[in-house]
Wavefront OBJ file of the C-alpha trace (Angstrom):
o trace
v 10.425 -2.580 43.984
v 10.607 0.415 42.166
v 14.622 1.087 42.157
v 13.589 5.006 41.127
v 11.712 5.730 44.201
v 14.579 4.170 46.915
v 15.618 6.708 49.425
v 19.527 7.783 48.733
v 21.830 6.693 52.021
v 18.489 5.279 53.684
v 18.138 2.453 56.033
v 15.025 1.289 54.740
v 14.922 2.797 51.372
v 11.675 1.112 49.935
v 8.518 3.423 50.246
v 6.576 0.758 50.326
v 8.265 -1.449 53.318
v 10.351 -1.582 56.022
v 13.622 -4.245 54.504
v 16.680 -2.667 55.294
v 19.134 -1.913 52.606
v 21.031 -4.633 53.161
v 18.567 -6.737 51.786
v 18.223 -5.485 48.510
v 21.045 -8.441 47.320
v 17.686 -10.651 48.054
v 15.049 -8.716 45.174
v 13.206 -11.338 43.420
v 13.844 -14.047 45.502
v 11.485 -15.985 47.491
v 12.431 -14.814 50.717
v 11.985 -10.998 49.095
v 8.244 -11.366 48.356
v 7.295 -12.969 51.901
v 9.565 -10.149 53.961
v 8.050 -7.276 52.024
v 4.922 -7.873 53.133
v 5.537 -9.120 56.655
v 7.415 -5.623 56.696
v 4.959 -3.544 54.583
v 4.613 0.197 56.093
v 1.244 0.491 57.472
v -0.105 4.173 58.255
v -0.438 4.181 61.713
v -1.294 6.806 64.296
v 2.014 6.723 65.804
v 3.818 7.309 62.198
v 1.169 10.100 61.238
v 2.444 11.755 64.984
v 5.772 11.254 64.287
v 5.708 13.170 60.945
v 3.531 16.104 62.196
v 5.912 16.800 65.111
v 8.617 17.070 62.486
v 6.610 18.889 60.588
v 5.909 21.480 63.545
v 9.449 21.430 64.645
v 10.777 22.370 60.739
v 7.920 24.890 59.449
v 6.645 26.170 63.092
v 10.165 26.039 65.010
v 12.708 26.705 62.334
v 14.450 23.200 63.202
v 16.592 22.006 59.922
v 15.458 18.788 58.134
v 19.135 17.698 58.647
v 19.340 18.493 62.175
v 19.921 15.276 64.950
v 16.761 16.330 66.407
v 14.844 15.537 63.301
v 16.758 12.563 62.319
v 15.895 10.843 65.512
v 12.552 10.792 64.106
v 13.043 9.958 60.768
v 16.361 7.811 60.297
v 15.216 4.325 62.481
v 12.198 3.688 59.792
v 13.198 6.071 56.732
v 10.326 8.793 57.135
v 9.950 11.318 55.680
v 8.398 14.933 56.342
v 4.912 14.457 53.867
v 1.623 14.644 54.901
v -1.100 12.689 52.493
v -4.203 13.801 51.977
v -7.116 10.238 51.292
v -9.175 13.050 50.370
v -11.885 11.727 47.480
v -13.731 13.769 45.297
l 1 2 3 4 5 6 7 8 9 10 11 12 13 14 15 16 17 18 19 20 21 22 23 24 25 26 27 28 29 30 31 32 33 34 35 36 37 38 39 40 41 42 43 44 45 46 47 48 49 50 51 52 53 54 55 56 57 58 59 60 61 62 63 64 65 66 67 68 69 70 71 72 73 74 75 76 77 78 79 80 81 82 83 84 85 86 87 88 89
């Protein structure tokens, strides 16, 4: 893991999978390589909703990234607010 790209204060701080923060005591191990990828973070349609009603709700509906509303969406699984594009040229 990448200790540059962790999430400050995040449960899941990882961009890459879903181990809570209070596993990081565990990097390296044995036990660190199998949970990462049972818990890897899979772009699913549910996710890709989830960020594009935030995004609505922020740039459409003036709603603060910080706000409870938005952190209801974000905080359980560490999301955050970016669209990716898998656009190839």
């Amino acid at each position: 893991m990448l200790m540059a790209c962790l999430k400050y204060l995040a449960h899941c701080p990882c961009p890459r999978c879903l181990v809570l923060k209070s596993r990081i005591p565990l990097l390296g191990t044995k036990t660190d390589t199998k949970q990462r990828k049972q818990l890897a973070r899979v772009d699913t349609e549910d996710r890709r909703h989830k960020i594009e009603l935030v995004r609505r709700l922020m740039f459409e509906g003036g709603v603060n990234i910080t706000s409870e509303k938005i952190e209801t969406f974000l905080r359980p699984t560490s999301l955050t607010p970016t669209r990716v594009c898998r656009c190839y040229f």
